[in-house]
C-alpha positions as a Markdown table, in Angstrom:
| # | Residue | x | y | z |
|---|---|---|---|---|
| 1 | Unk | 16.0 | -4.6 | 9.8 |
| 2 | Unk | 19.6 | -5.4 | 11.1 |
| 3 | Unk | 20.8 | -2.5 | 12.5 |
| 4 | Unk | 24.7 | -1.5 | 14.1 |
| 5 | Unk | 24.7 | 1.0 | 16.2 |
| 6 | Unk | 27.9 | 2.9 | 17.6 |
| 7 | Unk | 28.4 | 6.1 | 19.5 |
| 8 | Unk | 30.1 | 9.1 | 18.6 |
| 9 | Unk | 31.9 | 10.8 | 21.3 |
| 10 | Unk | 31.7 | 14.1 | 20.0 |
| 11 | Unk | 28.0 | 14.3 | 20.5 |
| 12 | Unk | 24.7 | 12.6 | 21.6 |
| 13 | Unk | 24.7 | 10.8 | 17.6 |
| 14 | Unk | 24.3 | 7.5 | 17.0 |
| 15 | Unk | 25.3 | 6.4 | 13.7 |
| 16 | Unk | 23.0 | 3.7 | 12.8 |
| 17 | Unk | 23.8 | 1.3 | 9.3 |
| 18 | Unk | 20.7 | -0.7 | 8.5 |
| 19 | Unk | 21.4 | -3.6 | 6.7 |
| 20 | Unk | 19.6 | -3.7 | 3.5 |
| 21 | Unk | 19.1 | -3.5 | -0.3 |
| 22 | Unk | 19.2 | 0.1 | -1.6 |
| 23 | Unk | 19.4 | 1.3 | 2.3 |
| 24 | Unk | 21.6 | 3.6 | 3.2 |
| 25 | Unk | 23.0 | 4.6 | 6.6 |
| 26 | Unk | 21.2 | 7.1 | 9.0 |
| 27 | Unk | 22.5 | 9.2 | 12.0 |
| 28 | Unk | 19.8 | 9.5 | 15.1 |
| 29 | Unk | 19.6 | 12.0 | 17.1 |
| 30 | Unk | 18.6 | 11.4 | 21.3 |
| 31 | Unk | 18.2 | 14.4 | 23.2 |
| 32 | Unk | 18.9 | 13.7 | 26.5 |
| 33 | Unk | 15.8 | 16.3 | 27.7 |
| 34 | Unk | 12.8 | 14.4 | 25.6 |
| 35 | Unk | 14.5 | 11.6 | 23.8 |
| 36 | Unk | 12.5 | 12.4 | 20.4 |
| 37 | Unk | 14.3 | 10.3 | 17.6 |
| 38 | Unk | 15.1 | 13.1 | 14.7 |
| 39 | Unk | 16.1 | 11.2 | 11.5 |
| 40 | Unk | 18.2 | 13.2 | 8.5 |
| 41 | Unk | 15.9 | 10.6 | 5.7 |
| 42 | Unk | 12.2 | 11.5 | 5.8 |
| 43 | Unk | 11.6 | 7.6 | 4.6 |
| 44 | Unk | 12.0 | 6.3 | 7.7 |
| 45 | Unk | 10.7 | 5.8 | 11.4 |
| 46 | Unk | 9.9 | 9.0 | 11.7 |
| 47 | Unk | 7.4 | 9.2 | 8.7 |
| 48 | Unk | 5.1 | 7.4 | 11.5 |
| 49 | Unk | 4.9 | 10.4 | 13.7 |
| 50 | Unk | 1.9 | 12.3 | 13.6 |
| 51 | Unk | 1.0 | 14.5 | 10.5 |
| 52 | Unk | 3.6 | 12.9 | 8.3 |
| 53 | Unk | 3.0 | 10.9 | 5.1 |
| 54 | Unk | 4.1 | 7.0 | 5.9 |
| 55 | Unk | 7.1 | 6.4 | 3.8 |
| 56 | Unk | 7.8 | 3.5 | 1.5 |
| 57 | Unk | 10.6 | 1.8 | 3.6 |
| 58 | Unk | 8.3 | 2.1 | 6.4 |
| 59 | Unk | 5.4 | 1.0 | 5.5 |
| 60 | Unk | 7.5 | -2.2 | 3.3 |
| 61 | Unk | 9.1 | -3.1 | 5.9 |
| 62 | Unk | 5.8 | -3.5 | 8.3 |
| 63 | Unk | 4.0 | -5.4 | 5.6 |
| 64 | Unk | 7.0 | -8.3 | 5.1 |
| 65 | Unk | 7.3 | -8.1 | 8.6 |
| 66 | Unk | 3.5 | -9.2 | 9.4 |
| 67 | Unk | 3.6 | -11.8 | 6.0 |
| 68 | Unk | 6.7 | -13.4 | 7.9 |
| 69 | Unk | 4.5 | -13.6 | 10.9 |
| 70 | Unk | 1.4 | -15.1 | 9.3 |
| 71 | Unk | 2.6 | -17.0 | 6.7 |
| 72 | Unk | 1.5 | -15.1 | 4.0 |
| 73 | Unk | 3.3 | -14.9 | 1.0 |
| 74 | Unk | 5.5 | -12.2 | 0.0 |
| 75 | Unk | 7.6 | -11.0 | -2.9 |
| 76 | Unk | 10.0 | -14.1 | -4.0 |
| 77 | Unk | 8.3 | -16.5 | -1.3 |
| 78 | Unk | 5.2 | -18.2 | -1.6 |
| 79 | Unk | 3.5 | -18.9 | 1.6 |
| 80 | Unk | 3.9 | -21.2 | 3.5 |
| 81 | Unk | 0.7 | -22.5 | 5.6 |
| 82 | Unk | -2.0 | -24.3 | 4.4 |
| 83 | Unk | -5.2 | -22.6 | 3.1 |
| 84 | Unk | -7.9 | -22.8 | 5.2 |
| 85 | Unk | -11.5 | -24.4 | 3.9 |
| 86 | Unk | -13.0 | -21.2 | 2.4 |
| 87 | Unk | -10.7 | -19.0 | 3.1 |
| 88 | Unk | -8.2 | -16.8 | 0.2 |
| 89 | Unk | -4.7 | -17.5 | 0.0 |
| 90 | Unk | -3.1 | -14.4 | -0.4 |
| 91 | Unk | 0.4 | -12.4 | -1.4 |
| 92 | Unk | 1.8 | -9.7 | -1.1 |
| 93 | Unk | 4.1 | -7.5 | -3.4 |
| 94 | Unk | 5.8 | -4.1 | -2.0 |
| 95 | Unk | 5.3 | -0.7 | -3.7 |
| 96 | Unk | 8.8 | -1.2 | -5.4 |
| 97 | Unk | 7.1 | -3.8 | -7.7 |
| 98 | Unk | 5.1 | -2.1 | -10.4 |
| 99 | Unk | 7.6 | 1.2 | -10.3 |
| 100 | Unk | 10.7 | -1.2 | -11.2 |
| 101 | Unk | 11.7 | -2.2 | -14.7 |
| 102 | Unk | 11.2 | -6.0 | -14.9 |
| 103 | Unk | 7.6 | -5.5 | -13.0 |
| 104 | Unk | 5.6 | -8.1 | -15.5 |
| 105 | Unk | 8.5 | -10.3 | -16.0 |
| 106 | Unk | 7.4 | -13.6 | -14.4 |
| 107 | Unk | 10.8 | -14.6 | -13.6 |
| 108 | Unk | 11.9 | -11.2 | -11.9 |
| 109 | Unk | 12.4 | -12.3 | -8.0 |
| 110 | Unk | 9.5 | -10.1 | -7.1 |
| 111 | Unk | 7.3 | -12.1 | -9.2 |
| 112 | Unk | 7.8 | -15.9 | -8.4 |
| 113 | Unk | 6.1 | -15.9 | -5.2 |
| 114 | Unk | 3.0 | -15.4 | -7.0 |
| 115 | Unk | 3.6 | -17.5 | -10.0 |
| 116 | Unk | 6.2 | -20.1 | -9.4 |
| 117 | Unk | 9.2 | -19.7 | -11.7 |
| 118 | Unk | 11.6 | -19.7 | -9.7 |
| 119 | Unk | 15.1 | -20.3 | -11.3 |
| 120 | Unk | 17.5 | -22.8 | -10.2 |
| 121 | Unk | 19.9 | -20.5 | -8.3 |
| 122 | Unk | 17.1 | -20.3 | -6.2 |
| 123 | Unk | 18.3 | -23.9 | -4.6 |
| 124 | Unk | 22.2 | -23.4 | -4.7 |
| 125 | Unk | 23.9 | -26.4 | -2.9 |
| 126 | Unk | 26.0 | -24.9 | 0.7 |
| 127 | Unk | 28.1 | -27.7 | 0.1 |
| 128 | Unk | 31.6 | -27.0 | -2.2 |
| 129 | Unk | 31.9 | -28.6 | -5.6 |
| 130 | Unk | 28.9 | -29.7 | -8.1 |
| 131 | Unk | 25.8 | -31.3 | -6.8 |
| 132 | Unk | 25.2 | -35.1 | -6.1 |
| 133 | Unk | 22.3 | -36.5 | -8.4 |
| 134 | Unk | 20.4 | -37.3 | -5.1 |
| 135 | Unk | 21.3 | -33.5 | -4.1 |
| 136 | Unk | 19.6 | -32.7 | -7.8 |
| 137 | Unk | 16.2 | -34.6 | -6.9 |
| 138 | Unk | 16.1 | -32.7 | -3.4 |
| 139 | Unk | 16.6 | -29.2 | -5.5 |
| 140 | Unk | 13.5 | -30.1 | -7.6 |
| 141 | Unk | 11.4 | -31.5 | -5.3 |
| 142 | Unk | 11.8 | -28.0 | -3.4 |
| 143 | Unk | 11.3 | -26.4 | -6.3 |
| 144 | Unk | 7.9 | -28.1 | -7.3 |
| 145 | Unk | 6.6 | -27.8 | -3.7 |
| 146 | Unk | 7.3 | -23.8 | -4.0 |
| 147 | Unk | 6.0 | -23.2 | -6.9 |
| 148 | Unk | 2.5 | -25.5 | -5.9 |
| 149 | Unk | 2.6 | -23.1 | -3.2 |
| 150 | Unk | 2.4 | -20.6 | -5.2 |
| 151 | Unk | 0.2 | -21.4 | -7.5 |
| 152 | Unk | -2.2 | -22.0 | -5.3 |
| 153 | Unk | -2.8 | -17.9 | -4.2 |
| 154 | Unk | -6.0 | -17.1 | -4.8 |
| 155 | Unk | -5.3 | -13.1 | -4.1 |
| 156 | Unk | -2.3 | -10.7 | -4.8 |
| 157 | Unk | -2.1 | -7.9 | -3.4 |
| 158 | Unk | -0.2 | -5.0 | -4.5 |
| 159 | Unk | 0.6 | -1.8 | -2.5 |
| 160 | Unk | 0.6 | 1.6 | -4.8 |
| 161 | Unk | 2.6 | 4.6 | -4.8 |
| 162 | Unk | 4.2 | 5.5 | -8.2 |
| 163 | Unk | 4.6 | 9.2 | -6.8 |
| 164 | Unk | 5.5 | 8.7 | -3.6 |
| 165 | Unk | 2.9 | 11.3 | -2.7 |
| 166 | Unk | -0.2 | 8.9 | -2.2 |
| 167 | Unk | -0.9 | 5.2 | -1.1 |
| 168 | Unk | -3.5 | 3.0 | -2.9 |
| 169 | Unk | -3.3 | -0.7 | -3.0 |
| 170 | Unk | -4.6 | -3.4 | -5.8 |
| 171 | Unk | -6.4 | -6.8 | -5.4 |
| 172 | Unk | -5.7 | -9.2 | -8.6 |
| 173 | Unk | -8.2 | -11.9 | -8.2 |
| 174 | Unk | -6.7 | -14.9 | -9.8 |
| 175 | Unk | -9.8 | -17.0 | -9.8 |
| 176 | Unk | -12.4 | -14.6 | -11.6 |
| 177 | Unk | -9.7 | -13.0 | -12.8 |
| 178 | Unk | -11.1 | -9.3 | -11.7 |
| 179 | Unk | -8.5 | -6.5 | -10.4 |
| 180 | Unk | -10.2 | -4.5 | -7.3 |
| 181 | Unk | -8.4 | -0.7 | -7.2 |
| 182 | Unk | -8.9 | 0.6 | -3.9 |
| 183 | Unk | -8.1 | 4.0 | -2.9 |
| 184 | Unk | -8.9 | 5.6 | 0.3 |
| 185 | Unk | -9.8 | 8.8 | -0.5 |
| 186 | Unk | -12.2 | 7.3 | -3.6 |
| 187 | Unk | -12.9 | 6.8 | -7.0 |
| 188 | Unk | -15.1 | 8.1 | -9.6 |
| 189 | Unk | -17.9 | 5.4 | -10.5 |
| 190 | Unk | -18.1 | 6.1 | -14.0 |
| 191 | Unk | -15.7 | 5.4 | -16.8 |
| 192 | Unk | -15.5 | 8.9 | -18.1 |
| 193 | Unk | -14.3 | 9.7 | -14.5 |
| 194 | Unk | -11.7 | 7.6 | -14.4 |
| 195 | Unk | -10.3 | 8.6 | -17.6 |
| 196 | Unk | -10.0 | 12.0 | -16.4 |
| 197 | Unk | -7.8 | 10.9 | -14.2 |
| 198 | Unk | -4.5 | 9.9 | -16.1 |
| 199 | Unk | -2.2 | 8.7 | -12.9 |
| 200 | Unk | -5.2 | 5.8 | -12.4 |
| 201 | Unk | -5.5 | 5.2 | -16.1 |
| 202 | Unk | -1.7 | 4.3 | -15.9 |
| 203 | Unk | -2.2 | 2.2 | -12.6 |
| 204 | Unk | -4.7 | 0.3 | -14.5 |
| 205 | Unk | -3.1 | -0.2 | -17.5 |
| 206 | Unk | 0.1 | -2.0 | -15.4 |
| 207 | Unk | -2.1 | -4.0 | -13.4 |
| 208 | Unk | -3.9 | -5.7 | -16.4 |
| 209 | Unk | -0.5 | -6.3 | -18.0 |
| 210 | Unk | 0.7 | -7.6 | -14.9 |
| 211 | Unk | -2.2 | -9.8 | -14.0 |
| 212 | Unk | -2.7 | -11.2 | -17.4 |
| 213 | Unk | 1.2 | -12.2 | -17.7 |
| 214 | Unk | 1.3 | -13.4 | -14.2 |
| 215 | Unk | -1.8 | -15.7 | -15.0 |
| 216 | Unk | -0.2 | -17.0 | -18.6 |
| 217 | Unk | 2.5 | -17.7 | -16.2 |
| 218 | Unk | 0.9 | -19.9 | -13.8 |
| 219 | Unk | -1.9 | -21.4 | -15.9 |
| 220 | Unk | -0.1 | -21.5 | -19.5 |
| 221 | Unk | -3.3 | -19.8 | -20.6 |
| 222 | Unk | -4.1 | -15.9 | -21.7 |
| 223 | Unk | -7.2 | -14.5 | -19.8 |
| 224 | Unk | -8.4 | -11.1 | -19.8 |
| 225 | Unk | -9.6 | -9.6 | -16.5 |
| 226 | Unk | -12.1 | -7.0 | -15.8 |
| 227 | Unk | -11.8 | -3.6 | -13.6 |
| 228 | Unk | -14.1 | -3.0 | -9.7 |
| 229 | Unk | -13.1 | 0.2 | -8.3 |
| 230 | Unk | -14.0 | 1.4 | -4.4 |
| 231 | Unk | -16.1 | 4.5 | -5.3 |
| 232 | Unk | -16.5 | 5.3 | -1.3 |
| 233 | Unk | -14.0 | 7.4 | 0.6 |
| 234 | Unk | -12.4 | 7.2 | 4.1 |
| 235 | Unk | -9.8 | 9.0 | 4.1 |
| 236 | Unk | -10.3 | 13.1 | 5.2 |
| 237 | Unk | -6.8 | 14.0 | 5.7 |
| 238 | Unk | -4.1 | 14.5 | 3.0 |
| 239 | Unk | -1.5 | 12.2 | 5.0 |
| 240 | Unk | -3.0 | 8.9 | 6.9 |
| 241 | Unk | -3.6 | 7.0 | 3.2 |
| 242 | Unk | -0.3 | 4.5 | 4.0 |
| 243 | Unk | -2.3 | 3.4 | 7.3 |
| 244 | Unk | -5.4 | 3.6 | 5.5 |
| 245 | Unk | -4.3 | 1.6 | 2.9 |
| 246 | Unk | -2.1 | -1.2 | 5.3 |
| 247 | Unk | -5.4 | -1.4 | 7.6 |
| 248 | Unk | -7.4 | -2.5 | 4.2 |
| 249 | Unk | -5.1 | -4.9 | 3.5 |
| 250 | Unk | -5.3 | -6.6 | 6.4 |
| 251 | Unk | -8.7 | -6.6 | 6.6 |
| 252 | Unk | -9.0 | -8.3 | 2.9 |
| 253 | Unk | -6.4 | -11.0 | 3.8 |
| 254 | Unk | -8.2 | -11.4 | 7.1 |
| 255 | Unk | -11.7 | -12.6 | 5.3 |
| 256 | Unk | -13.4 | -9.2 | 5.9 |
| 257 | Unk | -14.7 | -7.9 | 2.5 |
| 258 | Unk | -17.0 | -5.7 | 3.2 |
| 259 | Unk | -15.0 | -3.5 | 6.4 |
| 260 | Unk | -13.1 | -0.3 | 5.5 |
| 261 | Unk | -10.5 | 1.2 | 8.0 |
| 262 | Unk | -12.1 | 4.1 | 9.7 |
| 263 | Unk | -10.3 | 7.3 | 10.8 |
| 264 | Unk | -9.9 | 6.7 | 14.3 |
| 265 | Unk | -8.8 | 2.8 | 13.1 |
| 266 | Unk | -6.2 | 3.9 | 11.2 |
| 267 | Unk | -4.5 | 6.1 | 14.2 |
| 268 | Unk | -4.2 | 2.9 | 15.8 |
| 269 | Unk | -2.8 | 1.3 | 12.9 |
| 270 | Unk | 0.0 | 4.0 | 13.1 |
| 271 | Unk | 1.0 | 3.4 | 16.2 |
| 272 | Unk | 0.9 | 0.0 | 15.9 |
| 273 | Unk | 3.3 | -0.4 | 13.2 |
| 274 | Unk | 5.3 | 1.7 | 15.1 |
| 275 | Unk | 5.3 | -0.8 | 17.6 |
| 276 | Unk | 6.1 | -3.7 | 15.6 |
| 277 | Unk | 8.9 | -1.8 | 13.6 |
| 278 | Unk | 10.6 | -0.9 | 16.9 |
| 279 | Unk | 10.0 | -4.6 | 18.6 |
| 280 | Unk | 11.9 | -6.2 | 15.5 |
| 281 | Unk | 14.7 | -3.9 | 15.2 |
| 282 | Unk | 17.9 | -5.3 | 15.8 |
| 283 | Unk | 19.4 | -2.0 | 17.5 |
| 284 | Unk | 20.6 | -1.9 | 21.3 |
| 285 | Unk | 20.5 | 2.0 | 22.0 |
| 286 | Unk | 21.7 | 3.1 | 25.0 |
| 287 | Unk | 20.2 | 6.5 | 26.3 |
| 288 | Unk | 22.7 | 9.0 | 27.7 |
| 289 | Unk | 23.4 | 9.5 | 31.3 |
| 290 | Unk | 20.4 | 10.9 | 33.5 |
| 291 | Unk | 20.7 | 14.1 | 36.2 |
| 292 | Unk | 18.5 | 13.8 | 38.9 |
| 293 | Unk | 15.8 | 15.6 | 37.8 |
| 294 | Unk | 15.4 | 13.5 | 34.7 |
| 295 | Unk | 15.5 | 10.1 | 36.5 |
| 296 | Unk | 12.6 | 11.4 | 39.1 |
| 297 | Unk | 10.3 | 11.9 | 35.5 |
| 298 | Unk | 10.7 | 8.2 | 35.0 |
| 299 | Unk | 10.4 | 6.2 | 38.0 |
């Protein structure tokens, strides 16, 4: 979310560089009449106007953003408060996971939040030259209080979009060792449904082999896991399932099972991350010059 912003003299363009893995550099547009940001990437702020699908950078973003703020865990870092009496400790993967191509190795940096292998250049000395033996014992003792944190997630959570046409997210209960697929526009109850449906057949199949190498991982054992699928739907629109799906989410972390994000919820939901994508940006725009007219509109 670091942004640097500089102004082109030439016109009301504001290059903006967002510093970031596989992000590239955007131009934003102010029009001194209505000051509507217009973006040239679709997968960005502006997917969170109304009507548009929530893109992945978005909606990413928003998620590490709130498991920063909570404490959750998150891709290649465990979490880091203590777990409540009765409550699920949960972690949180981004949709880049399952489409990448190391998604069920356990030591891929995606992966060791969730089950603890974290590799020793994980705990790289600042200091020049080799390590001190009593600089050694520190890098272990870090790494075996990580990777207790980790182990002790009781829920990962997985955000879905192998497309990029359609948001679902997964729950891989570690405990019971039983996957929850949840979808907000539904799925078919019965077996013979599903099948007809290749694209979850395929979401299936990566979450078993996920859960069930992720579990050898952190227990040294092999356990299959069974399948629940959310049969109802909530979603009526072809275009809200990224709020849909980041409301659910945090409605499961948050201890409440049985609530589903309703359509006027997930309007909210939109804004809101909208909100908290805007209040943690790191970018100081300056709005051009105002006639007189335009200043009276925003006394």
């Amino acid at each position: 979310m670091l942004r640097k912003v500089t102004r082109e003299f030439t016109s009301p363009v504001w290059m903006v560089i967002t510093v970031g893995e596989g992000v590239k550099h955007q131009e934003l547009e102010v029009h001194p009449d209505h000051f509507f940001k217009i973006h040239a990437d679709p997968d960005n702020f502006e997917s969170l106007m109304d009507g548009l699908w929530v893109g992945g950078d978005t909606l990413n973003c928003f998620m590490e953003i709130m498991s920063q703020r909570i404490e959750w865990g998150y891709n290649n870092m465990p979490h880091t408060h203590k777990q409540p009496a009765g409550k699920r400790q949960v972690w949180i993967a981004n949709s880049h996971l399952l489409n990448s191509n190391t998604w069920d190795n356990p030591i891929d940096g995606k992966n060791c939040g969730v089950c603890g292998k974290f590799s020793n250049t994980k705990f790289v000395s600042v200091l020049q030259g080799p390590p001190s033996e009593s600089m050694r014992q520190k890098q272990e003792e870090a790494k075996a209080e990580m990777r207790e944190s980790a182990l002790s997630v009781t829920d990962a959570i997985l955000t879905i979009n192998p497309t990029s046409l359609h948001w679902t997210y997964a729950i891989v209960n570690f405990q019971n060792c039983v996957i929850t697929l949840d979808d907000p526009c539904g799925i078919p109850a019965s077996i013979l449904g599903i099948k007809k449906h290749l694209g979850t057949v395929r979401i299936l199949q990566r979450l078993n082999i996920w859960a069930t190498t992720m579990k050898r991982a952190r227990d040294m054992i092999s356990r299959q896991f069974a399948f629940m699928v959310r049969v109802s739907r909530t979603q009526v629109d072809g275009y809200q399932s990224g709020p849909h799906t980041t409301a659910n989410i945090l409605l499961f972390a948050g201890n409440l099972d049985d609530k589903r994000a309703s359509t006027v919820v997930v309007q909210d939901i939109r804004l809101w991350m909208a909100y908290i994508l805007w209040l943690h940006g790191d970018a100081a725009i300056k709005l051009p010059s105002l006639n007189a007219q335009q200043s009276q509109l925003h006394e």
